[in-house]
PyMOL Python script that loads the backbone (N, CA, C, O; Angstrom):
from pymol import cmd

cmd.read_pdbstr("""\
ATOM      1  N   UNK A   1     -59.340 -39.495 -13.024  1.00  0.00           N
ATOM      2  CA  UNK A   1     -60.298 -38.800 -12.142  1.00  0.00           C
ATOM      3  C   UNK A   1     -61.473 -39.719 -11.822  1.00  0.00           C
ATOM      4  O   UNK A   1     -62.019 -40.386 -12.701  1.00  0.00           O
ATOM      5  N   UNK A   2     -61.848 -39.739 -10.545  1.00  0.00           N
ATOM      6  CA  UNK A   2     -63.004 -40.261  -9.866  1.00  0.00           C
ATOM      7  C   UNK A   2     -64.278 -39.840 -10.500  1.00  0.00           C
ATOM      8  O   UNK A   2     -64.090 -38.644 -10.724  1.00  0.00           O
ATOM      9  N   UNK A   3     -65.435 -40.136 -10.904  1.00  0.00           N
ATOM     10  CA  UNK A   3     -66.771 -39.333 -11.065  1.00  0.00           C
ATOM     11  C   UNK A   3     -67.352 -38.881  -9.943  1.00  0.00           C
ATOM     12  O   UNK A   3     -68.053 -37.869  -9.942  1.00  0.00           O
ATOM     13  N   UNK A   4     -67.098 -39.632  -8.829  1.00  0.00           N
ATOM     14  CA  UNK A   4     -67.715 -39.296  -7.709  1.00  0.00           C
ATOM     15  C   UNK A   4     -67.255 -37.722  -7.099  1.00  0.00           C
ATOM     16  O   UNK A   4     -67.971 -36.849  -6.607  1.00  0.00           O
ATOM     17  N   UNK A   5     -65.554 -37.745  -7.381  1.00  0.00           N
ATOM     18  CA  UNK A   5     -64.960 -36.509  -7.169  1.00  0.00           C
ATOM     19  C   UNK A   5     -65.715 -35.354  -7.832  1.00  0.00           C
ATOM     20  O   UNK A   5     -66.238 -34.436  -7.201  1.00  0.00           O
ATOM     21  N   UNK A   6     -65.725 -35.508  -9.373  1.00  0.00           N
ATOM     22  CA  UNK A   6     -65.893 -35.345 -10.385  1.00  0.00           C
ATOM     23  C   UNK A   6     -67.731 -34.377  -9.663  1.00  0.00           C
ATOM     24  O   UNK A   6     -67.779 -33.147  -9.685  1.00  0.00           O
ATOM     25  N   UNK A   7     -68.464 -34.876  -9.344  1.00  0.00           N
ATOM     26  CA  UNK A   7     -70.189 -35.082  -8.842  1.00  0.00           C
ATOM     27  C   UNK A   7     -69.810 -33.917  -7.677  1.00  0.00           C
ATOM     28  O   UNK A   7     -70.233 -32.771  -7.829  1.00  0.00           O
ATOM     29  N   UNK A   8     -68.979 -34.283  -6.495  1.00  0.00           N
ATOM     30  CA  UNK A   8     -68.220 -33.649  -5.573  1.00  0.00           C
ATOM     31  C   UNK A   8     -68.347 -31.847  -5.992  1.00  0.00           C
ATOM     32  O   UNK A   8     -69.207 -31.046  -5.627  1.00  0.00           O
ATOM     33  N   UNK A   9     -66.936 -31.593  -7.030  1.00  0.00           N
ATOM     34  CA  UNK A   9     -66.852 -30.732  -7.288  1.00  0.00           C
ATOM     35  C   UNK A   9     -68.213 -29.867  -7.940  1.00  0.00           C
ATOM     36  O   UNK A   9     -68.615 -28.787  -7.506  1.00  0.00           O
ATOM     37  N   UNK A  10     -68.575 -30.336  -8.645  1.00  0.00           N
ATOM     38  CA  UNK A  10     -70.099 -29.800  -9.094  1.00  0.00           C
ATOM     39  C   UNK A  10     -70.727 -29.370  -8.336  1.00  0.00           C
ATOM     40  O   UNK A  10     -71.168 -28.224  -8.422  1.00  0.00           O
ATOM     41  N   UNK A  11     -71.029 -30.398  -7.069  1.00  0.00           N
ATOM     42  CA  UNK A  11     -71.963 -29.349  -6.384  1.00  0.00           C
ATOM     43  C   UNK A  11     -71.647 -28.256  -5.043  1.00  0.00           C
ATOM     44  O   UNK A  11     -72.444 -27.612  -4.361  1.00  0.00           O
ATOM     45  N   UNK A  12     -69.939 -28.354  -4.975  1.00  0.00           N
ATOM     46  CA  UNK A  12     -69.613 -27.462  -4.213  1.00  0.00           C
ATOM     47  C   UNK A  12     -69.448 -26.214  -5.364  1.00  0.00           C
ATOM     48  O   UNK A  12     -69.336 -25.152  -4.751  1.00  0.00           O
ATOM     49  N   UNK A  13     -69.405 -26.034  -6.652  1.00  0.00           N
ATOM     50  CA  UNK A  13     -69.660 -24.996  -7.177  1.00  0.00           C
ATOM     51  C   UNK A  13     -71.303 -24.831  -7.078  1.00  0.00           C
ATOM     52  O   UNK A  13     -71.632 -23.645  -7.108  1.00  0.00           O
ATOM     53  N   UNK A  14     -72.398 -25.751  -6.968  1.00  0.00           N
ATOM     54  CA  UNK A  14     -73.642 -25.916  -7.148  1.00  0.00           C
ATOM     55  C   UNK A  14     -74.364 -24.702  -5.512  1.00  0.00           C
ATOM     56  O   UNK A  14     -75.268 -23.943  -5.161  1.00  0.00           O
ATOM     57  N   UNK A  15     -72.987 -25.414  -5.057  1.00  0.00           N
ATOM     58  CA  UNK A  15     -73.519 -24.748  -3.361  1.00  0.00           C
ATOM     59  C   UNK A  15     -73.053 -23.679  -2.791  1.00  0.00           C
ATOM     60  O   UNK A  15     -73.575 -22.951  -1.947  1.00  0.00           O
ATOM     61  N   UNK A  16     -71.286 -23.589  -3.681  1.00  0.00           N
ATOM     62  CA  UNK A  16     -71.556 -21.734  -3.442  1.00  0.00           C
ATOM     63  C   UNK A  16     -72.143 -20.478  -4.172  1.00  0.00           C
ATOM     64  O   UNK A  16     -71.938 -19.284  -3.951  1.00  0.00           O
ATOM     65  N   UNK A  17     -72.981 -21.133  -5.164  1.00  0.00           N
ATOM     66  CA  UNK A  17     -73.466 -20.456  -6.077  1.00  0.00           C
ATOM     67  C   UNK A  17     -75.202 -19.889  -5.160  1.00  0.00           C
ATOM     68  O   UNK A  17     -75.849 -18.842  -5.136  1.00  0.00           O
ATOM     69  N   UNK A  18     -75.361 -21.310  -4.515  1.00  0.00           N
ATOM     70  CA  UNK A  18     -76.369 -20.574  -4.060  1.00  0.00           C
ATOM     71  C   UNK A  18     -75.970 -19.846  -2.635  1.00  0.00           C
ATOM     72  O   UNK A  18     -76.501 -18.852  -2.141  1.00  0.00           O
ATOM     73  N   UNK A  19     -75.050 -20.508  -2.201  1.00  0.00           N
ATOM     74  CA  UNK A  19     -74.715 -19.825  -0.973  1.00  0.00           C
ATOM     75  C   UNK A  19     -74.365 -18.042  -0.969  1.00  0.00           C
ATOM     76  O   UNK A  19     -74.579 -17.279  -0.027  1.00  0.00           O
ATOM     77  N   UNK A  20     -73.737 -17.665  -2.397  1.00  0.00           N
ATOM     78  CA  UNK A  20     -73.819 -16.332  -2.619  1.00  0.00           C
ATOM     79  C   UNK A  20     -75.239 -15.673  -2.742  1.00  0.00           C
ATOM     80  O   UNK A  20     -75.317 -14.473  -2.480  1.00  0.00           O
ATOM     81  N   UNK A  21     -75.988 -16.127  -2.993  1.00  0.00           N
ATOM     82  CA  UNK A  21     -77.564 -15.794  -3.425  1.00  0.00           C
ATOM     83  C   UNK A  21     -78.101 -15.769  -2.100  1.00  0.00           C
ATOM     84  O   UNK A  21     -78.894 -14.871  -1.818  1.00  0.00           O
ATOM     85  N   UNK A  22     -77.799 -16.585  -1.287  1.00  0.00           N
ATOM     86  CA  UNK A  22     -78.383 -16.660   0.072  1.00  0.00           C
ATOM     87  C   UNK A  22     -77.809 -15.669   0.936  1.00  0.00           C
ATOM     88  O   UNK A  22     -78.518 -14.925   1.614  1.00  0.00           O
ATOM     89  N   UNK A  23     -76.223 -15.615   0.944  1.00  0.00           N
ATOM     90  CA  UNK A  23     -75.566 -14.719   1.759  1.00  0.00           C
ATOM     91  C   UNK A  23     -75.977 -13.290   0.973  1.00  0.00           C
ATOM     92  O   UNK A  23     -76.047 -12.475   1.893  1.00  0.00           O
ATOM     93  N   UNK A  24     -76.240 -12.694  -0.102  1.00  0.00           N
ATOM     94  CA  UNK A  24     -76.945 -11.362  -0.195  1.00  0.00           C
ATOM     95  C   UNK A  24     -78.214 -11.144   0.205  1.00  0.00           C
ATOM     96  O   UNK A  24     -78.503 -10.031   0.643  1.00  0.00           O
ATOM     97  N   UNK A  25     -79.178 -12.156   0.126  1.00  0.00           N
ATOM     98  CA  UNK A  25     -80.243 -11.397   0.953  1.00  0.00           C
ATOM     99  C   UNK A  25     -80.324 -11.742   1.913  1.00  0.00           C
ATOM    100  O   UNK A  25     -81.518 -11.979   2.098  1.00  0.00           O
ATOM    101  N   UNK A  26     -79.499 -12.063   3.181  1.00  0.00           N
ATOM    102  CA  UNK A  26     -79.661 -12.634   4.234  1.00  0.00           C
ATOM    103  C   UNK A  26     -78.519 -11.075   4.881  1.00  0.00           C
ATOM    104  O   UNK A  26     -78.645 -10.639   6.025  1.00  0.00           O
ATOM    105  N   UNK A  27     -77.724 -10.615   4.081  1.00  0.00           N
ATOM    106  CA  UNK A  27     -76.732  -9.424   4.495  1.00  0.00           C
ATOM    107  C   UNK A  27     -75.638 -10.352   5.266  1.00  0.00           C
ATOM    108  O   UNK A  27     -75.161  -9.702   6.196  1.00  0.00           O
ATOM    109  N   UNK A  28     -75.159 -11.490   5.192  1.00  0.00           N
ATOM    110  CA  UNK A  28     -74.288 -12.626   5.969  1.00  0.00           C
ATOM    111  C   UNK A  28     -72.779 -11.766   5.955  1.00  0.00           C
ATOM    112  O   UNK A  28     -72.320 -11.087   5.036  1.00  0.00           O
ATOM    113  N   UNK A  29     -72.235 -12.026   7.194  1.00  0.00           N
ATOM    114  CA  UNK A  29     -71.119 -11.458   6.824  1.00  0.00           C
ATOM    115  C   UNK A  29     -69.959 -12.473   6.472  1.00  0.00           C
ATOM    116  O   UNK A  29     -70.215 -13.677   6.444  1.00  0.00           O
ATOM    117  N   UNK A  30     -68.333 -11.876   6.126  1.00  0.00           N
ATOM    118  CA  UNK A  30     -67.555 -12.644   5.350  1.00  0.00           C
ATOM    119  C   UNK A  30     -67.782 -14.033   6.569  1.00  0.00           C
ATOM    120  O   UNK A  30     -68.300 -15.118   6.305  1.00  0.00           O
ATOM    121  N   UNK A  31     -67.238 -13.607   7.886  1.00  0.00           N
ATOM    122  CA  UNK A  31     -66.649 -14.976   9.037  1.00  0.00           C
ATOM    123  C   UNK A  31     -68.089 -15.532   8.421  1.00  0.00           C
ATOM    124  O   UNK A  31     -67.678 -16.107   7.413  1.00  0.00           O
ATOM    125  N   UNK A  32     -69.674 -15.723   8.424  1.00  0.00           N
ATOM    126  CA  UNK A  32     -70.484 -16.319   8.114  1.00  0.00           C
ATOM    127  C   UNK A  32     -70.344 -17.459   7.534  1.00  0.00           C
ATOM    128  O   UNK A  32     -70.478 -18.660   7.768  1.00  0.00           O
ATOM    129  N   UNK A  33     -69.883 -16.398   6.298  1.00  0.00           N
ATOM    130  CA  UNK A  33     -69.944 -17.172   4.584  1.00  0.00           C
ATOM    131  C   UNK A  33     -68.514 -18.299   4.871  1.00  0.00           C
ATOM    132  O   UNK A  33     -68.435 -19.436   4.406  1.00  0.00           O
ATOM    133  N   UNK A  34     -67.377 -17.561   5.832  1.00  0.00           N
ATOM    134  CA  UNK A  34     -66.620 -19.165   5.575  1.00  0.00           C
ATOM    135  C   UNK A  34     -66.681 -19.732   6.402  1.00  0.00           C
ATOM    136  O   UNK A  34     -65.840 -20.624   6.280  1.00  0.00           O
ATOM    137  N   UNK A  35     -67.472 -19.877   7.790  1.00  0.00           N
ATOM    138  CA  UNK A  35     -67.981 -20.671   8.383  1.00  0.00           C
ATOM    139  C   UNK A  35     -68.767 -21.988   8.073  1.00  0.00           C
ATOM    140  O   UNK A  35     -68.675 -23.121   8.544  1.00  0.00           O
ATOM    141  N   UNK A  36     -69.641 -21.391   7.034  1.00  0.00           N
ATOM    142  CA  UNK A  36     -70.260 -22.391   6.255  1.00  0.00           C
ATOM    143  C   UNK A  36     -69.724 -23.310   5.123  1.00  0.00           C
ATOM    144  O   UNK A  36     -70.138 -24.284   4.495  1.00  0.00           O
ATOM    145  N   UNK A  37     -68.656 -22.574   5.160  1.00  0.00           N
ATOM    146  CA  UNK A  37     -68.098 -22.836   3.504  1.00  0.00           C
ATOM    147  C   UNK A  37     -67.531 -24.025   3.881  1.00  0.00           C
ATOM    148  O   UNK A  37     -67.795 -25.106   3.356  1.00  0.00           O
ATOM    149  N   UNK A  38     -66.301 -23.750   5.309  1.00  0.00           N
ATOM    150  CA  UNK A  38     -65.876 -24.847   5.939  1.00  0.00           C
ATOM    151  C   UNK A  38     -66.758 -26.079   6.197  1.00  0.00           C
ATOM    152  O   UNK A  38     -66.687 -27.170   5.633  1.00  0.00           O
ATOM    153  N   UNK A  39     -67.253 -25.847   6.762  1.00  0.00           N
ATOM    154  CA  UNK A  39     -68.441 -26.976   7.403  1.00  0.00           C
ATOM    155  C   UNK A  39     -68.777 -28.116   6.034  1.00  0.00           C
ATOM    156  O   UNK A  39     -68.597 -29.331   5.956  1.00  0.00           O
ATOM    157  N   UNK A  40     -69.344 -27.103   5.027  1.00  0.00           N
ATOM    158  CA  UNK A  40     -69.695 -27.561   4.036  1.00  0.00           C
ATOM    159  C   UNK A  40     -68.390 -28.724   3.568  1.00  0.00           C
ATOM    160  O   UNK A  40     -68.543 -29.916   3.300  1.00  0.00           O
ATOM    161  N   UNK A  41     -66.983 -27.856   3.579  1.00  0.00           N
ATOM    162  CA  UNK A  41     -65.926 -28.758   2.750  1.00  0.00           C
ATOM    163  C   UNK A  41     -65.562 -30.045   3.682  1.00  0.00           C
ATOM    164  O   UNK A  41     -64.954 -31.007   3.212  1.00  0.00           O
ATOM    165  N   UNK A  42     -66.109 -29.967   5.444  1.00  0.00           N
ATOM    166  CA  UNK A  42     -65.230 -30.579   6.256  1.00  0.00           C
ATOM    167  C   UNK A  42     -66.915 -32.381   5.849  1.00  0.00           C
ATOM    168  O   UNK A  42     -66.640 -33.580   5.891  1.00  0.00           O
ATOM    169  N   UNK A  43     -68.022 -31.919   5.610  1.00  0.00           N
ATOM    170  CA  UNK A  43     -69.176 -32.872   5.273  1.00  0.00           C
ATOM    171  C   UNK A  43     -68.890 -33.367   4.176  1.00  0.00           C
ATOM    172  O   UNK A  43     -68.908 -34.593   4.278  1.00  0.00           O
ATOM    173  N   UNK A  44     -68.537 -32.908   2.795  1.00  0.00           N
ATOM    174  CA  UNK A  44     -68.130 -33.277   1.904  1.00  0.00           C
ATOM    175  C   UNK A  44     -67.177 -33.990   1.724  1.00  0.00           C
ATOM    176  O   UNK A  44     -67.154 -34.853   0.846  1.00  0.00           O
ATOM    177  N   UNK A  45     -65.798 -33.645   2.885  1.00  0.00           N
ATOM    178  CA  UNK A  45     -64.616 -34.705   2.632  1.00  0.00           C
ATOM    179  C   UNK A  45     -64.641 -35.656   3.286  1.00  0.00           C
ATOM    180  O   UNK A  45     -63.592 -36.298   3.230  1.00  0.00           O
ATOM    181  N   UNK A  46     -65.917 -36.332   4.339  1.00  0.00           N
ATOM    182  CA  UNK A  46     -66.557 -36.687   5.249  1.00  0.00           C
ATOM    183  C   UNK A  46     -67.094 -37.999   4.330  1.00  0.00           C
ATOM    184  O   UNK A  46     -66.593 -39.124   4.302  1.00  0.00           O
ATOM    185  N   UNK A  47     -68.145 -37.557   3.667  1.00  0.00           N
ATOM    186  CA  UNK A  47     -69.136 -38.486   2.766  1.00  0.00           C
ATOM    187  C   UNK A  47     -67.824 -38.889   1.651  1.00  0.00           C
ATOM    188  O   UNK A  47     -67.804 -40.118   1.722  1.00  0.00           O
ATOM    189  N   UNK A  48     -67.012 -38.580   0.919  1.00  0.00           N
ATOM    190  CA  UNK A  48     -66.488 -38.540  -0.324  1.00  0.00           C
ATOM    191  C   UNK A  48     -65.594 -40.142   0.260  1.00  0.00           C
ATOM    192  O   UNK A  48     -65.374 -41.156  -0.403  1.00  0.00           O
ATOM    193  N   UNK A  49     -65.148 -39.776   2.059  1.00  0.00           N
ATOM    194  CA  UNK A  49     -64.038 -40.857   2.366  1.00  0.00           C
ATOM    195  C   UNK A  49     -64.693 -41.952   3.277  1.00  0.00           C
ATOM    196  O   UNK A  49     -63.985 -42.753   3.887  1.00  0.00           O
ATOM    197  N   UNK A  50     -66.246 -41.971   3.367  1.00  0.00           N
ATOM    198  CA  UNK A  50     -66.405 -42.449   3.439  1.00  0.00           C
ATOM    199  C   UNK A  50     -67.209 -43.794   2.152  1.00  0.00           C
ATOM    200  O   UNK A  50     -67.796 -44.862   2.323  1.00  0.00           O
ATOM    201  N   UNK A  51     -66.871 -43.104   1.101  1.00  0.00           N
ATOM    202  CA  UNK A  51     -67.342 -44.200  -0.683  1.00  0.00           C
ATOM    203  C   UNK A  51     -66.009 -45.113  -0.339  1.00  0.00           C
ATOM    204  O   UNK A  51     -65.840 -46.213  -0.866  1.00  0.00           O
ATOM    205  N   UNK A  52     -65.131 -44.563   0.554  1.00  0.00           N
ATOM    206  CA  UNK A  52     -63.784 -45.555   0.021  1.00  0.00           C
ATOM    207  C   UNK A  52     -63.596 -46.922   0.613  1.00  0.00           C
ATOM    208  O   UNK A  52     -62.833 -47.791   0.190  1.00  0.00           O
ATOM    209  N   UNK A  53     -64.544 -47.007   1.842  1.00  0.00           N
ATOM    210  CA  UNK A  53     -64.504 -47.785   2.665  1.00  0.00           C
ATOM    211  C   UNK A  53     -65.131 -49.483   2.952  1.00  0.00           C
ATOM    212  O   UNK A  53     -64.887 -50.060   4.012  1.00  0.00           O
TER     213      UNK A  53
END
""", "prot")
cmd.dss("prot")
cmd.show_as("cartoon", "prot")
cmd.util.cbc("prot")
cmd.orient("prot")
């Protein structure tokens, strides 16, 4: 395993943790929450491939 992966995963648990906290008091609906969620995974696999280069 990569650490960087490793760093990766952390803070996409780091970020839907707050993203649940955010999506309740904001009343967000589900399409919202995976709108973002996407975005979030499509930046992340973005930065992660770009360490490889």
């Amino acid at each position: 395993m990569d650490s960087g992966l490793i760093l990766l995963v952390f803070l996409a648990f780091l970020f839907a943790w707050g993203l649940n906290r955010v999506r309740r008091a904001l009343r967000l609906g589900p399409v919202a929450y995976a709108g973002v969620m996407v975005a979030f995974v499509i930046v992340m696999l973005a930065v992660w491939g770009q360490t490889f280069r």
